[in-house]
C-alpha positions in Angstrom: 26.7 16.6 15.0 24.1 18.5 13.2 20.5 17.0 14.3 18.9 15.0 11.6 15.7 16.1 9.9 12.6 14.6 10.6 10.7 13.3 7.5 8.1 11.5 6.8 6.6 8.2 4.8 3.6 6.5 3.9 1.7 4.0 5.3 -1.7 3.7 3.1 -3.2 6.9 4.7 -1.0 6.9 7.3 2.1 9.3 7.9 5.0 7.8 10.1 8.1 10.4 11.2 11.6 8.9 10.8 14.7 9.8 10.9 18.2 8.8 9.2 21.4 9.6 10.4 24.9 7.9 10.2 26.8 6.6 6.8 27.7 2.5 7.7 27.8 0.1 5.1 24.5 -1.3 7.1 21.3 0.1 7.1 19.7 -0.2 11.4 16.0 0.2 12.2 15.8 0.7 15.3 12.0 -0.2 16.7 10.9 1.6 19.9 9.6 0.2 23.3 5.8 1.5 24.4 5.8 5.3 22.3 8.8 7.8 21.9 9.4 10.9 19.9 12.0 11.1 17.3 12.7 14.6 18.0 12.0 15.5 21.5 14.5 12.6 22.4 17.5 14.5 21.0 16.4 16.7 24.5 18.2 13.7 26.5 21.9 13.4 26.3 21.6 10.0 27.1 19.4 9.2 24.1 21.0 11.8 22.3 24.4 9.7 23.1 23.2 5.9 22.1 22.1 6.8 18.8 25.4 8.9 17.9 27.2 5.6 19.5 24.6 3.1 17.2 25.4 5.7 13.8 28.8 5.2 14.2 28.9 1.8 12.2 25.6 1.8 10.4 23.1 3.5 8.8 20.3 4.8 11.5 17.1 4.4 10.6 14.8 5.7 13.3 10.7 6.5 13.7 7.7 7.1 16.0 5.3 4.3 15.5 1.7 5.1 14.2 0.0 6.8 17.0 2.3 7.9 19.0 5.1 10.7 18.9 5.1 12.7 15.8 3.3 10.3 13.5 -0.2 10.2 12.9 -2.8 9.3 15.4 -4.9 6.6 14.3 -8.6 5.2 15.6 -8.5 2.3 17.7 -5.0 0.1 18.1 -2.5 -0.6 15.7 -2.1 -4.4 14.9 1.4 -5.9 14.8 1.0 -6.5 10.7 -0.2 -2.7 10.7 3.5 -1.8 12.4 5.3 -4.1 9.8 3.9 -2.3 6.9 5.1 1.2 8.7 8.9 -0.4 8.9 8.9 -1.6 5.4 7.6 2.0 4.5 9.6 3.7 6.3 12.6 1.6 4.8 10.8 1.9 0.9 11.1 5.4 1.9 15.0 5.5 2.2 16.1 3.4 -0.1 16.8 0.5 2.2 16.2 -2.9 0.7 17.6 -4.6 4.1 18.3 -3.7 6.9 19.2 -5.0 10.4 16.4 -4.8 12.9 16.7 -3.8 16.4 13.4 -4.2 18.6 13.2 -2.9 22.1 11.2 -4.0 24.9 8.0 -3.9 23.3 9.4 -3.8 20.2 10.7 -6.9 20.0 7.7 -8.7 19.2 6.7 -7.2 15.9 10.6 -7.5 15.1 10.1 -11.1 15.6 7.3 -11.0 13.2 8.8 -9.1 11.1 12.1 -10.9 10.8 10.1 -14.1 10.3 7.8 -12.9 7.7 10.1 -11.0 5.4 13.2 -12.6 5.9 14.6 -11.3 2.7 14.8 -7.4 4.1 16.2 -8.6 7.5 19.6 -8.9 7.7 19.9 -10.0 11.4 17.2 -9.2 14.2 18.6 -7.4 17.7 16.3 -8.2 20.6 16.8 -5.5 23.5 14.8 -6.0 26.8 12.6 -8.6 24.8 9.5 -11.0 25.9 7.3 -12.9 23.9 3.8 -12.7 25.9 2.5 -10.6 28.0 1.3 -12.3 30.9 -0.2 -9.2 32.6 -2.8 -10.0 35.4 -5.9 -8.4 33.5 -7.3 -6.6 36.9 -3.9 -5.7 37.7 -3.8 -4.1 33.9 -6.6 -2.2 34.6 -5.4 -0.8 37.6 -2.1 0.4 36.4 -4.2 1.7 33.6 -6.4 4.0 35.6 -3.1 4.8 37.6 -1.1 6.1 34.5 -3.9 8.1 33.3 -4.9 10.0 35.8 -1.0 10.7 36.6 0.0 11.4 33.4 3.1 13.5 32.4 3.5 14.5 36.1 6.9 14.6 37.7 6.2 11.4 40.6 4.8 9.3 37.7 8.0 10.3 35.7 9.7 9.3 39.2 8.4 6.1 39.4 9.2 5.4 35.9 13.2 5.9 36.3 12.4 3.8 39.3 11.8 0.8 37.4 13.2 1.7 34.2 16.1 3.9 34.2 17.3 3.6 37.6 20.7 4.5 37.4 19.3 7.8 36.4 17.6 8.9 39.9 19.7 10.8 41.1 20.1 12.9 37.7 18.1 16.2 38.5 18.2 17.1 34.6 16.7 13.8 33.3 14.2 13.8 36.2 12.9 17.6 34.9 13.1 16.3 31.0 11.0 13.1 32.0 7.4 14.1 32.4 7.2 16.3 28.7 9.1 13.2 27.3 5.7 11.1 29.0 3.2 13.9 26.9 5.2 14.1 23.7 5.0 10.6 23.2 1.7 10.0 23.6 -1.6 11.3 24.7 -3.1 9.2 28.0 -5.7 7.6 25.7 -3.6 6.2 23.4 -1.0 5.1 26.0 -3.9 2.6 27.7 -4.7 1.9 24.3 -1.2 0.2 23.6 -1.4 -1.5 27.0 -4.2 -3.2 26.4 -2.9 -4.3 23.0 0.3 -5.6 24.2 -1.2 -7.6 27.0 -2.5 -9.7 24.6 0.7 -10.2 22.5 2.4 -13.7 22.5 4.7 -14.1 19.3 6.0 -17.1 21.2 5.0 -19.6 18.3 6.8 -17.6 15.8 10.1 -17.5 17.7 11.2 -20.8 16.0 10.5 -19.5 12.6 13.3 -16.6 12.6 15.7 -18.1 10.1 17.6 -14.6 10.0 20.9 -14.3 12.6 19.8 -12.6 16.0 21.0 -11.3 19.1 18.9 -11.2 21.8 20.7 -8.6 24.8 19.3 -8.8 28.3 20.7 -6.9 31.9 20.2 -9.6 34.7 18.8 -7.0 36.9 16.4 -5.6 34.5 13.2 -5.1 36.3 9.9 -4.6 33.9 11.4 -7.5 32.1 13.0 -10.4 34.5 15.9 -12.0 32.4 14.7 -15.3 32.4 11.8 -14.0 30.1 14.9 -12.6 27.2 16.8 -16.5 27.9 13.0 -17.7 26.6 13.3 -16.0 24.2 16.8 -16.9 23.2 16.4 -20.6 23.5 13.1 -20.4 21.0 14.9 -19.0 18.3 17.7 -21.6 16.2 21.2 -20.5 16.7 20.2 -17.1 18.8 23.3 -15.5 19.9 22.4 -14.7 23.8 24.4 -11.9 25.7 23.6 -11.6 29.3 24.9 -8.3 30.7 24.9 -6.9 34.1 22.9 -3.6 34.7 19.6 -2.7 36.0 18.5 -0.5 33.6 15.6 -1.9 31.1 16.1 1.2 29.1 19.5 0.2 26.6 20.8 3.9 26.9 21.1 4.4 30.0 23.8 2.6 32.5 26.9 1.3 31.1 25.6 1.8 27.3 29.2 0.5 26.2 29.2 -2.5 26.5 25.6 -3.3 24.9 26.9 -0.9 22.3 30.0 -2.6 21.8 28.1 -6.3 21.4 25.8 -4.8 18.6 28.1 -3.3 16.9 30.1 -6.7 16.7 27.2 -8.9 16.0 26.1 -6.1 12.9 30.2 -6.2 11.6 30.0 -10.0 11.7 26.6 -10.3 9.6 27.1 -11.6 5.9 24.6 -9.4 3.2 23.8 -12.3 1.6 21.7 -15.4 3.2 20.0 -18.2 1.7 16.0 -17.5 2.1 14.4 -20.2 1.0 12.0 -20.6 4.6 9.2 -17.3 5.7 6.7 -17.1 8.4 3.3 -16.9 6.7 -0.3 -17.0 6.8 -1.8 -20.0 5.1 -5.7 -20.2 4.2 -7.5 -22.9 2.2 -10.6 -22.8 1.0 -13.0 -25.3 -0.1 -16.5 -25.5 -1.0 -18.9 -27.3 0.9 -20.9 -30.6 -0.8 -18.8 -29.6 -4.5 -20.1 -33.5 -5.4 -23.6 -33.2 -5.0 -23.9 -29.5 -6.1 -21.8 -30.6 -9.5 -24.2 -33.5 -10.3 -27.3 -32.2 -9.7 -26.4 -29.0 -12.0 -24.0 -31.0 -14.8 -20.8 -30.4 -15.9 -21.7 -26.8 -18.1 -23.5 -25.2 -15.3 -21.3 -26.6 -12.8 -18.2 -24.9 -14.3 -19.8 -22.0 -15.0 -20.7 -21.7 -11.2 -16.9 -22.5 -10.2 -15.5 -20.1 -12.2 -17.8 -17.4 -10.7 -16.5 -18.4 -7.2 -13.1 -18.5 -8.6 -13.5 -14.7 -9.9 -15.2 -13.4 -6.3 -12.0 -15.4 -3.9 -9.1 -14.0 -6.6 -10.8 -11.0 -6.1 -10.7 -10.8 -2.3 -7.2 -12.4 -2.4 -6.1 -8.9 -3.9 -8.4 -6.7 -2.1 -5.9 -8.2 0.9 -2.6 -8.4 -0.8 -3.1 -12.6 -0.6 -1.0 -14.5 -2.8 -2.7 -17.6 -4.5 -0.3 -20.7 -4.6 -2.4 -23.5 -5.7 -6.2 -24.0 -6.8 -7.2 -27.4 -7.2 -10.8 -28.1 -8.4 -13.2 -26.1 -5.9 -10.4 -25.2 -3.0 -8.2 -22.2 -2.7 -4.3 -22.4 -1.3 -3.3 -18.5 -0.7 -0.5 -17.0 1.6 -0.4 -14.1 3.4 2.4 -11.5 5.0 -0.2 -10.6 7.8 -2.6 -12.8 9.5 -5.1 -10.8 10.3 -5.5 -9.7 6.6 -6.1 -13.2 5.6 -8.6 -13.5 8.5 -10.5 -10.9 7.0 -10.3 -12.2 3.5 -11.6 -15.2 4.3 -14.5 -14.0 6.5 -15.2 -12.4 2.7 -14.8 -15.3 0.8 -17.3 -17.0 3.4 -20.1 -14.4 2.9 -19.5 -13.0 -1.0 -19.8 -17.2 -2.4 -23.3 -17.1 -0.3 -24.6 -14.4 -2.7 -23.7 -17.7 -5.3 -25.9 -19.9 -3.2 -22.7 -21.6 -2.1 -21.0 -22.1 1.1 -17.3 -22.4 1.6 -15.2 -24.1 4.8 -12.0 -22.0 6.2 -9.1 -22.8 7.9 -6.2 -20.7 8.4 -2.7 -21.0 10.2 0.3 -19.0 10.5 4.0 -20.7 10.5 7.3 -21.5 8.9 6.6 -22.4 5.0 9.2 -23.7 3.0 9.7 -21.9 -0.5 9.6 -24.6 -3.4 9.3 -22.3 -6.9 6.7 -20.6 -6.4 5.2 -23.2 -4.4 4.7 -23.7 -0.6 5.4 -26.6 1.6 6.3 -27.6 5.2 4.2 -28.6 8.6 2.6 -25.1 8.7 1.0 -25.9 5.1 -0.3 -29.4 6.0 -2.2 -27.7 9.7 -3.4 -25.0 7.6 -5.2 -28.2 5.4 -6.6 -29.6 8.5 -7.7 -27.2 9.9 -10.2 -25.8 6.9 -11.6 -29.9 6.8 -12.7 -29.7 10.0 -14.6 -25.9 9.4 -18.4 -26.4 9.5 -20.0 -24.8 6.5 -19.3 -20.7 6.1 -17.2 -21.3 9.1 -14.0 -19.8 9.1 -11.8 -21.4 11.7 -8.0 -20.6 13.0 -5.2 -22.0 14.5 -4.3 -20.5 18.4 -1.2 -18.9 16.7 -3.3 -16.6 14.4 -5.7 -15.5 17.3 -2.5 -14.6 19.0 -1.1 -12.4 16.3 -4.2 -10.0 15.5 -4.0 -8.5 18.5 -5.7 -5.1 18.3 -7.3 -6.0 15.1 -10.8 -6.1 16.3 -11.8 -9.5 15.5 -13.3 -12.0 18.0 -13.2 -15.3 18.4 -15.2 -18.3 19.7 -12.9 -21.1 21.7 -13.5 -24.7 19.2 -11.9 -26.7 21.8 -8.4 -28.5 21.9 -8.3 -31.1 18.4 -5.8 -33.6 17.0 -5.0 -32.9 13.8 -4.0 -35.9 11.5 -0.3 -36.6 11.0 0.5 -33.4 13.5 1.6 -34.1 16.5 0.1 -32.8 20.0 -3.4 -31.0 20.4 -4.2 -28.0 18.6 -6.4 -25.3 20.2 -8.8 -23.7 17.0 -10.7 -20.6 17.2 -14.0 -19.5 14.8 -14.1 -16.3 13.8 -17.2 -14.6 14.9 -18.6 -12.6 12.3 
């Protein structure tokens, strides 16, 4: 099979590699673990082997994510929304309007979110060697850190990484001499702790529930980075989650007895039907509402009042575009507006909150990312009603979050002060908010 070319597609500013090869009737992105390089991994006849095995019933869609391999470096960490809009890219790029999508290892989380979020380009989600947190001791983080950068791309930390990884490969003297460039062409050191930090603190276990698209989650019962129990969490979390336990000890999916974890997606992809009723998406709710509207109205009358209001209904429309928001309902002085990525509508409402000050008003946030129910173009469900709660119990310019959104922006930058555990009327169980520290 002639090697296919390496192209690539953009991402705002960014360029992300991919590569297509295969002619099935469905289209497979497969998402990578840690880093990887699109080309250089045609070097491994193992590699070289799955994805031949994976283009024989589908279309495969393949790419180095933003910073590592051969697409573009980038300052500071990727967020998870950030690697979302590289997939959907990568897929605008080729022509694919849905596609399957297979996350590995660390992959799977932003397939979660992605298969949540835009349920209507996800045919089915494949979860390979997945968790949804973290968990990582943060001293014992820091130490493996410091370990893998001042070891890295030699042969005994390639060593150690079949140990744990690929261990059916030990005693393969080719792989062993291919591992440690595979370690430098992926990424550089910097980067590499970069992404470890970021993942630590991942947890897309919230979002789990929300994936309304068929999945398979695959696990090997001796997989060692990734104990199964952690990919039977996983399973159980999402409705009707087709689990597969297979026996192995290999975390990586192409090495070890590939067959029959090739054989099991390639059933679970021939079984999937095109078309699916979408009519439920993970999003990112924020309301809006300005603070003493009452008083402010009757001191200035009714002319002044609206002329005001429509001043601070210009500046919030305008950030809602500035951050591809979507405004669903405005009624009186409050905004309803969804987002695909929560740490986009963080930021658009931290500027909300400061442009209505230049008014000589002040505005109470709340934001909270779940399963919304698609009515028109309306939105409704549980997520919808915390969202509601959660911005009327905001202090003045305060923009305050749900647990689940600090959760998702890892990476992103922003910081957060701990509210405190609340009830939130008609919800049940306590809810942990955030404020964002501006």
């Amino acid at each position: 099979m002639q090697l296919p070319e390496t192209r690539y597609a953009s991402s705002g500013e960014v360029s992300i590699a991919y590569q297509v090869l295969g002619e099935g009737s469905l289209d497979l992105v497969v998402v990578p673990g840690m880093a990887g390089n699109v080309e250089y991994e045609w070097h491994d006849r193992y590699q070289a082997a799955f994805r031949r095995r994976l283009a024989r019933f589908s279309r495969l869609i393949l790419f180095d994510k933003r910073g590592t391999g051969l697409s573009d470096g980038v300052h500071g960490v990727p967020t998870l929304e950030e690697r979302m809009d590289d997939v959907r890219a990568v897929m605008d790029a080729v022509g694919s309007q849905r596609a399957v999508i297979m996350g590995i290892s660390e992959g799977a989380a932003m397939t979660v979110l992605f298969a949540s979020t835009y349920p209507g380009r996800t045919v089915g989600a494949i979860l390979l060697g997945a968790y949804a947190s973290s968990r990582a001791d943060p001293d014992r983080l820091e130490r493996a850190i410091a370990d893998y950068r001042a070891r890295w791309g030699t042969r005994a930390l390639a060593d150690e990484d079949i140990r744990v990884y690929g261990p059916s490969a030990l005693r393969d003297d080719e792989i062993r001499r291919w591992w440690p460039s595979w370690i430098r062409f992926s990424a550089t050191p910097g980067a590499f702790a970069a992404l470890m930090r970021m993942n630590a603190r991942i947890d897309v276990r919230h979002v789990l529930p929300a994936i309304r698209v068929p999945t398979l989650v695959l696990h090997r019962t001796g997989d060692r980075p990734v104990p199964v129990e952690r990919g039977r969490e996983v399973a159980e979390a999402i409705p009707g989650a087709r689990w597969i336990e297979l026996p192995g000890s290999d975390h990586y999916p192409w090495l070890g007895d590939v067959e029959p974890l090739a054989t099991a997606v390639e059933e679970f992809v021939a079984d999937l039907a095109v078309e699916a009723e979408l009519n439920r998406v993970l999003a990112t709710v924020l309301f809006t509402d300005v603070v003493g509207a009452t008083e402010r109205a009757a001191a200035l009358g009714d002319r002044e009042w609206r002329r005001l209001l429509e001043s601070h209904h210009d500046v919030v429309r305008a950030h809602l575009a500035r951050f591809r928001g979507r405004e669903v309902d405005t009624a009186g002085d409050g905004f309803l507006a969804t987002f695909d990525g929560p740490a986009r509508a963080v930021r658009c409402g931290v500027a909300v909150a400061e442009a209505v000050r230049e008014l000589g008003l002040e505005v109470r946030v709340g934001l909270h990312t779940g399963e919304c129910e698609l009515i028109a173009d309306k939105v409704g469900g549980l997520a919808v009603h915390i969202g509601a709660r959660i911005a009327a119990l905001a202090g003045p310019g305060e923009v305050l979050v749900s647990a689940t959104v600090r959760d998702l922006v890892a990476g992103s930058g922003l910081s957060f002060a701990d509210r405190g555990a609340v009830e939130l009327k008609g919800v049940p169980g306590q809810w942990r908010l955030y404020t964002v520290e501006q």
